[in-house]
N, C-alpha and C positions, 0 to 999 in steps of 0.2 A: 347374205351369208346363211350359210344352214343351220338349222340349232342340230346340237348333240342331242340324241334320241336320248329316250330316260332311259336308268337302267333296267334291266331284266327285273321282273317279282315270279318267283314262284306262288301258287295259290295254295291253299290249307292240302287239299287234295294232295297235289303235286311236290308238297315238302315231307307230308305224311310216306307219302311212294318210294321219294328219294332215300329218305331216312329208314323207311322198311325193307329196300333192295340193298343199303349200305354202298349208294353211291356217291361218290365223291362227289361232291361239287366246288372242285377247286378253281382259284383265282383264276390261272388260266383257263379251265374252261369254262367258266362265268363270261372272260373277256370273249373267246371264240363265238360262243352265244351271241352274246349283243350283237356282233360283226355278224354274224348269221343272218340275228333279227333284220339288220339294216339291211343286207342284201335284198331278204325278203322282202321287206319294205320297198326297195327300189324296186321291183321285181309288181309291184301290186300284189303281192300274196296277201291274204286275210289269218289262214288260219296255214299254218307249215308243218312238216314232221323235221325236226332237224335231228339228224342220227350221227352217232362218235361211237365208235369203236364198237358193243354191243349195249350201246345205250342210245333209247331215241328220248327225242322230248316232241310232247305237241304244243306249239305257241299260237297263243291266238296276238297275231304278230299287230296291227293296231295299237294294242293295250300294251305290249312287249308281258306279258303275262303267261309263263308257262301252265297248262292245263292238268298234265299228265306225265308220267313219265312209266317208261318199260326199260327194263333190263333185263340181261342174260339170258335164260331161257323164253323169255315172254316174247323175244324178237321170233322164237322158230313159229314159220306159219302162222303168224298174224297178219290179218289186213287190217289199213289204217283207213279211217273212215274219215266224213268232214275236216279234211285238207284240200286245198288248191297247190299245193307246192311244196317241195322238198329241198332241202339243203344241207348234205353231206360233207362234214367235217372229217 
């Protein structure tokens, strides 16, 4: 049987960003996350960009530990660096 992956942690960085961009981090998309994470994880991805609407996060999916987060204007012409993989909510 599979164990239940831990939940999601935001890091100091990464709660700082959320809280400075004034993004929401609601229940639902907490849960969308994890289900992300896991795919990832099926997936062998290490580290992912997972993007919602004009919000990405970077997880360094192993740790289920987000790294970063971008919003709104931060998504026009940005490249994303150390990811293997992406998963679009």
């Amino acid at each position: 049987m599979r164990q239940k992956q831990q939940k999601l942690v935001f890091s100091g960085h990464a709660q700082q960003r959320a809280d400075a961009r004034q993004i929401n981090l609601s229940p639902q998309l907490l849960s969308q996350m994890d289900k992300a994470v896991e795919m990832a994880k099926d997936k062998g991805i290490r580290d992912a960009l997972i993007v919602r609407d004009k919000t990405a996060f970077i997880v360094n999916v192993p740790s289920s530990t987000v790294v970063t987060v971008l919003g709104g204007e931060e998504m026009n012409s940005r490249v994303f660096s150390n990811i293997d993989g992406a998963v679009i909510l």
